[in-house]
Backbone bond lengths (Angstrom), bond angles and torsions (degrees), N, CA, C in turn:
res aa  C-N    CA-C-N  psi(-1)  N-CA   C-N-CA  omega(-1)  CA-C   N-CA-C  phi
1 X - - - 1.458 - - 1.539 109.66 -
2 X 1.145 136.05 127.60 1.323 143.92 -140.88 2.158 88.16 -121.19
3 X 1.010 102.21 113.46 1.702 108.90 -170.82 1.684 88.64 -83.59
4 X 1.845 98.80 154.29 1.440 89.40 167.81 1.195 132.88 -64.45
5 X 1.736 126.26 -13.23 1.535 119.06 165.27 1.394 123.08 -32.41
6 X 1.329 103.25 -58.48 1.381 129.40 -172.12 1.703 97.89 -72.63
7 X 1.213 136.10 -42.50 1.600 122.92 175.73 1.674 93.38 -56.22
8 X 1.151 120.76 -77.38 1.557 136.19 -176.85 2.022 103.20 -14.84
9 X 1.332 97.79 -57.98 1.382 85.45 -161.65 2.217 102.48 -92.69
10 X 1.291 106.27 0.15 1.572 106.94 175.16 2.189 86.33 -77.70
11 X 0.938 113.74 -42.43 1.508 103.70 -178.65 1.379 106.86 -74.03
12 X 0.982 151.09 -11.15 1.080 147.89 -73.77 2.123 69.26 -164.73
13 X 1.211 98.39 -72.84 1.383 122.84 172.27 1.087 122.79 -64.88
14 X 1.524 133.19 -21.13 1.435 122.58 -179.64 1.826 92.12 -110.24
15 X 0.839 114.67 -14.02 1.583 105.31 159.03 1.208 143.05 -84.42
16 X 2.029 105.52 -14.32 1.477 101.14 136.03 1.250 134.23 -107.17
17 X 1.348 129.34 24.75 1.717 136.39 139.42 1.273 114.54 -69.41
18 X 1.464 110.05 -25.49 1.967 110.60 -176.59 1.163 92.80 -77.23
19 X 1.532 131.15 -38.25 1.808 130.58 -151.38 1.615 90.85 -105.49
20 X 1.077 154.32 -6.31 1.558 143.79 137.09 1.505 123.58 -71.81
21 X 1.123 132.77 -22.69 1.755 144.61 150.89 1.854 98.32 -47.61
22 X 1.344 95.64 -68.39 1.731 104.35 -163.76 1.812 99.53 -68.09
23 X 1.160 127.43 -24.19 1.603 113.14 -168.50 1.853 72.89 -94.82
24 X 0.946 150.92 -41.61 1.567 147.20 173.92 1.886 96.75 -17.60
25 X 1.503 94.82 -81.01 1.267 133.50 -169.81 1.758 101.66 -41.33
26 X 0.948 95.14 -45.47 1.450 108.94 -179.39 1.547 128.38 -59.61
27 X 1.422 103.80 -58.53 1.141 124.04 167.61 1.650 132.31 -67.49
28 X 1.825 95.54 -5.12 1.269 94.98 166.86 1.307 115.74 -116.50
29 X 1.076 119.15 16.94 1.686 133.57 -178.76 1.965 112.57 -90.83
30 X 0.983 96.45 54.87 1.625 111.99 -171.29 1.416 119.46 -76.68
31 X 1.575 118.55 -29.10 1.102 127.08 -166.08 2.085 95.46 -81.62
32 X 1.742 102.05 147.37 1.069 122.96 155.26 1.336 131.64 -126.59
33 X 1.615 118.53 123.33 1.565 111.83 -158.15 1.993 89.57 -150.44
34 X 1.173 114.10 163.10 1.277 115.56 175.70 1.828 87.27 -88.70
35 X 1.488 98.50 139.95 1.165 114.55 -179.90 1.542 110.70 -115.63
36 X 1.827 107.11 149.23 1.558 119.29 173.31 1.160 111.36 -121.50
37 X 1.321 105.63 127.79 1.763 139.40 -165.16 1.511 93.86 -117.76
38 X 1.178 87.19 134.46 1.431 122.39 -176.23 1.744 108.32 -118.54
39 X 1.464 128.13 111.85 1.544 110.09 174.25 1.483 92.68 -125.90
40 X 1.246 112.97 132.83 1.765 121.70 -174.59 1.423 104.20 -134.41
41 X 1.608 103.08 -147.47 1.989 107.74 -157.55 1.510 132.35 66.86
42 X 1.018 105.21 154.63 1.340 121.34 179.40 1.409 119.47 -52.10
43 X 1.592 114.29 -38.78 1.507 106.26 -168.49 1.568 122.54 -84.12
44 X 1.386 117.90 -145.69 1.241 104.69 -157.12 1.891 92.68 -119.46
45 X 1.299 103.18 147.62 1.602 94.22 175.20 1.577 114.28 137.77
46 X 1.934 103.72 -17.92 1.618 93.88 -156.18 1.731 110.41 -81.60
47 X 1.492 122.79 -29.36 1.257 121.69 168.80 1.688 110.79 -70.31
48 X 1.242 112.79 -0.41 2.079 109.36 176.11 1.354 74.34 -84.01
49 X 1.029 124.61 -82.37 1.699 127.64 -156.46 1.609 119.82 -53.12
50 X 1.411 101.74 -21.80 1.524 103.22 151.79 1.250 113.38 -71.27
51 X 1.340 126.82 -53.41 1.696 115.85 -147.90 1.988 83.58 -68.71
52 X 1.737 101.55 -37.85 1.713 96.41 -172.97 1.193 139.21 -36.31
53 X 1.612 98.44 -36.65 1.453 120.09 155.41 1.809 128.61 -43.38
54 X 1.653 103.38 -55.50 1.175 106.48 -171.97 1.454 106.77 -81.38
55 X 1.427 116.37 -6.07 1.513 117.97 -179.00 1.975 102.56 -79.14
56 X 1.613 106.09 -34.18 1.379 111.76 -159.15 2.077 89.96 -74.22
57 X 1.475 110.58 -12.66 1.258 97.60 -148.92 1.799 98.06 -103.45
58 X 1.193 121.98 -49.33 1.589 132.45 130.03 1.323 98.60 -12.89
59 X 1.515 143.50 -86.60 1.184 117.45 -158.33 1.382 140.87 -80.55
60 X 1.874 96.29 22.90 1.847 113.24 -177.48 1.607 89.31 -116.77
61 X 1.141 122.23 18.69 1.483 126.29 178.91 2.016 116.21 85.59
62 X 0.885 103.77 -1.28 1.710 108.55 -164.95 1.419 87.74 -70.48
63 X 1.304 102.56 172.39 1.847 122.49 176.69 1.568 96.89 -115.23
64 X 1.234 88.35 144.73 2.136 107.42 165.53 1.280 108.76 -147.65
65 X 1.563 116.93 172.59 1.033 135.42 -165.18 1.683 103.52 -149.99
66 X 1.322 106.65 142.02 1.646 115.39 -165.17 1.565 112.53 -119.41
67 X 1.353 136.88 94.11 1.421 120.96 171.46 1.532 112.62 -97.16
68 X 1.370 122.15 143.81 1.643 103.81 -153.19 2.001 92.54 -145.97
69 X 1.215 104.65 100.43 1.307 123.91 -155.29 1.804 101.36 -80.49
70 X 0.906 149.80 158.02 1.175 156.47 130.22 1.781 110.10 108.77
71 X 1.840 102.27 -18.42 1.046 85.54 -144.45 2.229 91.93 -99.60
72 X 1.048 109.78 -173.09 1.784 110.50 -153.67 1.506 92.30 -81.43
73 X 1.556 96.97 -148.42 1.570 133.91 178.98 1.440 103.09 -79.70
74 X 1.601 114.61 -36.58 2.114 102.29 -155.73 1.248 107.05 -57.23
75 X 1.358 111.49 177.59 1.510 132.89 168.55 1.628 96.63 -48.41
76 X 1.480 98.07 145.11 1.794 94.51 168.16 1.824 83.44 -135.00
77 X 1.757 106.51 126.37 1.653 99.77 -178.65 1.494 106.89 -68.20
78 X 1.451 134.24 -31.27 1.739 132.60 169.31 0.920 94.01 -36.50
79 X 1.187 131.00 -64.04 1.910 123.69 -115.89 1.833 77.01 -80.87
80 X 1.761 124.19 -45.98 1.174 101.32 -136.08 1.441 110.99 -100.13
81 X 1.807 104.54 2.84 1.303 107.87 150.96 1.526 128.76 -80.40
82 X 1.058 109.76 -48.48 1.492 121.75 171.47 1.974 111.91 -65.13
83 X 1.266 109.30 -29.46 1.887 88.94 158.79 1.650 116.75 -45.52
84 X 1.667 98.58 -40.07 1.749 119.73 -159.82 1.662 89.52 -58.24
85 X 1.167 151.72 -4.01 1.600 156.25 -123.62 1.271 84.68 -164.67
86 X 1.522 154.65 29.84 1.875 143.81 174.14 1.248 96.87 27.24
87 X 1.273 122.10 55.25 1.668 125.83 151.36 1.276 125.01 -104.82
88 X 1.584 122.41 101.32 1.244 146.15 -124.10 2.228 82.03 -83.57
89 X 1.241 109.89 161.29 1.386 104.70 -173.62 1.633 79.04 -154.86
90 X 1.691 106.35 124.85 1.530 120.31 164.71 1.998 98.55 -107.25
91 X 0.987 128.68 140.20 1.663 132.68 -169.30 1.574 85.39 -127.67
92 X 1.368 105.84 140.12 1.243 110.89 153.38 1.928 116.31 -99.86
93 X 1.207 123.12 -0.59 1.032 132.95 -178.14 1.235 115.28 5.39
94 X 1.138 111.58 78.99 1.558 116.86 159.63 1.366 112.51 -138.10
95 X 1.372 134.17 15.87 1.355 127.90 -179.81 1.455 130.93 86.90
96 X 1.028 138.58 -165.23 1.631 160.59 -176.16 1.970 83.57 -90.09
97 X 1.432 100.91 142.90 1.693 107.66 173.03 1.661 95.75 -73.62
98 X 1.022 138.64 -1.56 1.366 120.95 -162.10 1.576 103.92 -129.27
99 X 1.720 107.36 -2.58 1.721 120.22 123.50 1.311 127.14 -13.96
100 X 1.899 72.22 -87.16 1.711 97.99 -159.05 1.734 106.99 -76.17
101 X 1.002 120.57 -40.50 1.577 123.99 -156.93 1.422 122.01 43.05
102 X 1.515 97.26 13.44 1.675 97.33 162.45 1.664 123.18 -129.97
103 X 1.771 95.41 111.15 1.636 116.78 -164.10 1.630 105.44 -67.34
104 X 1.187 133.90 -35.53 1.198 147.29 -177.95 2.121 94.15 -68.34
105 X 1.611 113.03 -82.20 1.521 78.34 172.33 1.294 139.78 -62.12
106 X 1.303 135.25 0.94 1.644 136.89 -156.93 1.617 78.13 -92.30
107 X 1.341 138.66 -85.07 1.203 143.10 -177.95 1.671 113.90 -27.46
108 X 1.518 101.25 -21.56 1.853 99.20 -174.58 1.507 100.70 -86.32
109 X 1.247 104.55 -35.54 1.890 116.51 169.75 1.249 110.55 -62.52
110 X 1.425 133.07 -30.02 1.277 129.89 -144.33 1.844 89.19 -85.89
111 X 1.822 97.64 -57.47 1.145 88.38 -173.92 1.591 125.82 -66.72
112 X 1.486 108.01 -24.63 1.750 106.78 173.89 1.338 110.25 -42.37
113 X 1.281 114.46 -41.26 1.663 126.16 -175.24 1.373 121.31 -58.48
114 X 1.504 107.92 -36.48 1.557 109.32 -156.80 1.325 80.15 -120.53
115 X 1.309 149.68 7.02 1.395 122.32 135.71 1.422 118.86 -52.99
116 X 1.531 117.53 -51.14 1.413 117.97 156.02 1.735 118.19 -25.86
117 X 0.926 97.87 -65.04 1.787 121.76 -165.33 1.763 86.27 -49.24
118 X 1.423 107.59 -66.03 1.787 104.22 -170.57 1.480 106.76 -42.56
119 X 1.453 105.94 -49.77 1.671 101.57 -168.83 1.615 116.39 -64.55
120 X 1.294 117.01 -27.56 1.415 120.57 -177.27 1.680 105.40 -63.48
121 X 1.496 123.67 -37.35 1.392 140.00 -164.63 1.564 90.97 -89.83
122 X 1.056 130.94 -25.99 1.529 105.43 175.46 1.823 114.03 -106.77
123 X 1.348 110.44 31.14 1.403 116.97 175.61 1.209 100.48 -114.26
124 X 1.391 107.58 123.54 1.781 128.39 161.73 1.398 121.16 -41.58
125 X 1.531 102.93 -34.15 1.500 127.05 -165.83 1.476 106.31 -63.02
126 X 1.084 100.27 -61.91 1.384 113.38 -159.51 1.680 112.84 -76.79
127 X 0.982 101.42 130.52 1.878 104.67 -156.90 1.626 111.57 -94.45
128 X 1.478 118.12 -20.27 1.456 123.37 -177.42 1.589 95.16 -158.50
129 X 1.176 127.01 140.72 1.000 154.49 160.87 1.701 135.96 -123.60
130 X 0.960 117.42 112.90 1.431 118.92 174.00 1.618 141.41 -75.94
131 X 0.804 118.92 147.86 1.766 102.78 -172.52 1.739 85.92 -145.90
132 X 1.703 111.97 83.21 0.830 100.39 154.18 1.664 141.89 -91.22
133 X 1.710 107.50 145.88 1.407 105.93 171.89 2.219 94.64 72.28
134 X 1.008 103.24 47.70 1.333 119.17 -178.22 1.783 105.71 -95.97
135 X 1.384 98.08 -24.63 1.759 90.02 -168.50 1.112 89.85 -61.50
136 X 1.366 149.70 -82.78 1.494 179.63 106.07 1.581 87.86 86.03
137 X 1.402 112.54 -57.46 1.563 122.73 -170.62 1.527 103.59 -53.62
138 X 1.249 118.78 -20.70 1.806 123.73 -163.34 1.627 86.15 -104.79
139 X 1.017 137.66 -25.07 1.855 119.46 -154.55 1.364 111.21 -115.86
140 X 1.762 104.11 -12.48 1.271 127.72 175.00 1.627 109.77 -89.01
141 X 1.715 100.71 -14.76 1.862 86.30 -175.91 1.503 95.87 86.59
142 X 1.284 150.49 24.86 1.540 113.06 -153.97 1.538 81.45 -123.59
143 X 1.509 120.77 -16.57 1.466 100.29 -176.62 1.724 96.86 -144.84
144 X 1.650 112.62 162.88 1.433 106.97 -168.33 1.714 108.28 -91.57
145 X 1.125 109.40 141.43 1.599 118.09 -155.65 1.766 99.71 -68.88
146 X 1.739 110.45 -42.68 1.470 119.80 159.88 1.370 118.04 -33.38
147 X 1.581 124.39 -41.59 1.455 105.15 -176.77 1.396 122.40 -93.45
148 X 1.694 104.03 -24.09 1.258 101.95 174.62 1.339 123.30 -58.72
149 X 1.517 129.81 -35.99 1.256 171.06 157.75 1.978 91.93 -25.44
150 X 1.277 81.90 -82.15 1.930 82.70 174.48 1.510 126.81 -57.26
151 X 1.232 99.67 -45.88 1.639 101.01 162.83 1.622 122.53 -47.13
152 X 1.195 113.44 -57.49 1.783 120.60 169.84 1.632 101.34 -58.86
153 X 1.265 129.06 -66.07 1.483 127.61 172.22 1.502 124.43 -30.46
154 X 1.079 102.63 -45.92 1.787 107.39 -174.13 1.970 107.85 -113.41
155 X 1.615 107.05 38.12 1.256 100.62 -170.80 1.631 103.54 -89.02
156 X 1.012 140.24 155.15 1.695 136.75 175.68 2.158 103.39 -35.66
157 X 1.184 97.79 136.83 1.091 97.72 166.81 1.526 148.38 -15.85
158 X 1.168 108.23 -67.61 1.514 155.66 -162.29 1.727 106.20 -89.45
159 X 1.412 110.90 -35.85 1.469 116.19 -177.96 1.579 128.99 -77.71
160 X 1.133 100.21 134.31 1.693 112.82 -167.75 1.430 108.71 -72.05
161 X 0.775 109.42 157.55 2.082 117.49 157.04 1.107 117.52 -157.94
162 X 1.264 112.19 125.51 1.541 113.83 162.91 1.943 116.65 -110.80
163 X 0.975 111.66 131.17 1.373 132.67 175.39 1.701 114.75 -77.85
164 X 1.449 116.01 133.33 1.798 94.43 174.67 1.843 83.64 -132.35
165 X 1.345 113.56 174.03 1.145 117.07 139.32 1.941 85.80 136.19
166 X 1.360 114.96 151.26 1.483 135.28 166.02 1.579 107.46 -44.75
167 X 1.689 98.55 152.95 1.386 103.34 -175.48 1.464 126.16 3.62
168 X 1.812 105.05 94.69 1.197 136.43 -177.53 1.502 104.76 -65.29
169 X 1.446 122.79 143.93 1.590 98.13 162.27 1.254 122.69 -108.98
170 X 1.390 106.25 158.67 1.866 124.69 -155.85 1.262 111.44 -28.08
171 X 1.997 95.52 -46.00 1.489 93.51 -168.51 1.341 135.16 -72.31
172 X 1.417 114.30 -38.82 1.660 112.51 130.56 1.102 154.14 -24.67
173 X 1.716 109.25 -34.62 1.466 129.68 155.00 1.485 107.33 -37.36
174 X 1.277 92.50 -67.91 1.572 125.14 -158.13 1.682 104.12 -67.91
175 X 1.360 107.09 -3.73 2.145 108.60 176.50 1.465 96.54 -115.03
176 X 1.518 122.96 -24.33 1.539 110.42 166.80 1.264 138.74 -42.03
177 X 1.363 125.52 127.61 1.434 109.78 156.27 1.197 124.01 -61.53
178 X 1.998 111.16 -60.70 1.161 107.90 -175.46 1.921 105.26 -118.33
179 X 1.598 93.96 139.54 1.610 78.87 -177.27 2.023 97.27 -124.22
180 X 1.431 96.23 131.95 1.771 90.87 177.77 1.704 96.19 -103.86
181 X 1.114 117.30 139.37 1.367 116.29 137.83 1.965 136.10 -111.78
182 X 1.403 88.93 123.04 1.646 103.06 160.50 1.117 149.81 -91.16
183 X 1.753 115.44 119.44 1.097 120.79 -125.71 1.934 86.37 -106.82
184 X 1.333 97.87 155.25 1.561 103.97 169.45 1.256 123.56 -89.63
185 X 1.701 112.94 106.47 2.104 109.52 -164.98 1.570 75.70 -95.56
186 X 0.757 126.86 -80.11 1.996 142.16 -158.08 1.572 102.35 -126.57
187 X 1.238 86.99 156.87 1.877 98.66 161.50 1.862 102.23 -170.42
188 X 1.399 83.33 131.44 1.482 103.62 -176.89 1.907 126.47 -45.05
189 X 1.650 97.59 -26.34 1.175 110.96 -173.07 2.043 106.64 -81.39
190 X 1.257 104.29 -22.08 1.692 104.62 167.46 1.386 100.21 -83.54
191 X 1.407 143.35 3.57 1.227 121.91 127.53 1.557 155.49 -88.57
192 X 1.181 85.23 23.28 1.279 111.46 -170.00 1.752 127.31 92.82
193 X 1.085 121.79 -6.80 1.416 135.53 -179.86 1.438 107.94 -76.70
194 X 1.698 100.69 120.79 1.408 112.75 175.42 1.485 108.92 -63.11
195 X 1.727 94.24 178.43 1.665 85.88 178.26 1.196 106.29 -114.34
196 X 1.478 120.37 152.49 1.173 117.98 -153.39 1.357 103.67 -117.65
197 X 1.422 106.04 -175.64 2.056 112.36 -169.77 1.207 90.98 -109.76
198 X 1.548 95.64 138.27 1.524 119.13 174.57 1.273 114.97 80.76
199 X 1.675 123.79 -4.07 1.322 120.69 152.02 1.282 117.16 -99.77
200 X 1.272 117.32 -56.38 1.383 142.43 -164.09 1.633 114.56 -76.03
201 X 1.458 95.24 -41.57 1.662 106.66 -172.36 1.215 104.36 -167.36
């Protein structure tokens, strides 16, 4: 029969082999580089955890910049706290493609947008930048995968990006540092529940 002394100090022990691995881990993580984040999948969450980002990064004083592809005209509650923070916001406002049903303007928006998007990636200034809901621009055809490609490639050193949006493509995969995917368990809206303000959007 193993008394709790003996539980106490077997944890006791694998919690400092877990906490010498992780100060390991730690101590070899030396390099500093602006990093590209990638958050993809089906489920719901990856532009919260984008904007979350630019909220975590705003509140250590850094600057960002937001281009936000696909999505309409409504209120967005980020955008209109985080403007309040000189966080520059490019909109492509034109909606869901099945909105607009027009491929000729969505592509004329796309690029108004990501002219924005280029200029944010070639400013020193700007410390994190977002490109949300960016895959869409690659799966839709609406923008050429070559420039985006160069744009992330030749962005200032030091500067962050995070990417959001469903089935990312490879080749982007493949320029990420970090890539999460979110997976779809449930979502309230296949039960019929609208989406609501101040959660949803």
């Amino acid at each position: 029969m193993i008394t709790e002394h003996e539980k106490q100090q077997r944890h006791q022990a694998r919690q400092q082999r877990l906490k010498a691995q992780v100060d390991a881990a730690v101590a070899r993580a030396s390099i500093e580089k602006g990093l590209l984040l990638v958050i993809t999948g089906n489920g719901k969450g990856k532009s919260t955890a984008g904007f979350g980002t630019v909220a975590r990064a705003v509140g250590h004083g850094l600057t960002a910049a937001v281009v936000q592809f696909i999505k309409g005209g409504w209120e967005c509650g980020e955008r209109n706290l985080l403007q309040q923070h000189g966080v520059e916001f490019s909109v492509m406002a034109t909606g869901f493609t099945w909105d607009t049903q027009d491929k000729a303007a969505d592509i004329a928006a796309a690029e108004r947008v990501w002219q924005d998007a280029e200029r944010f990636l070639a400013d020193d200034s700007i410390d994190v930048v977002l490109l949300d809901e960016l895959t869409y621009m690659l799966s839709y055809h609406y923008l050429p995968l070559e420039r985006i490609e160069q744009a992330l490639v030749n962005r200032p050193a030091k500067q962050h990006v995070v990417i959001t949006g469903r089935a990312c493509h490879r080749r982007i995969l493949e320029l990420a540092d970090t890539v999460s995917e979110i997976a779809a368990v449930k979502h309230a809206f296949d039960q019929g529940v609208k989406a609501q303000r101040g959660l949803d959007w």
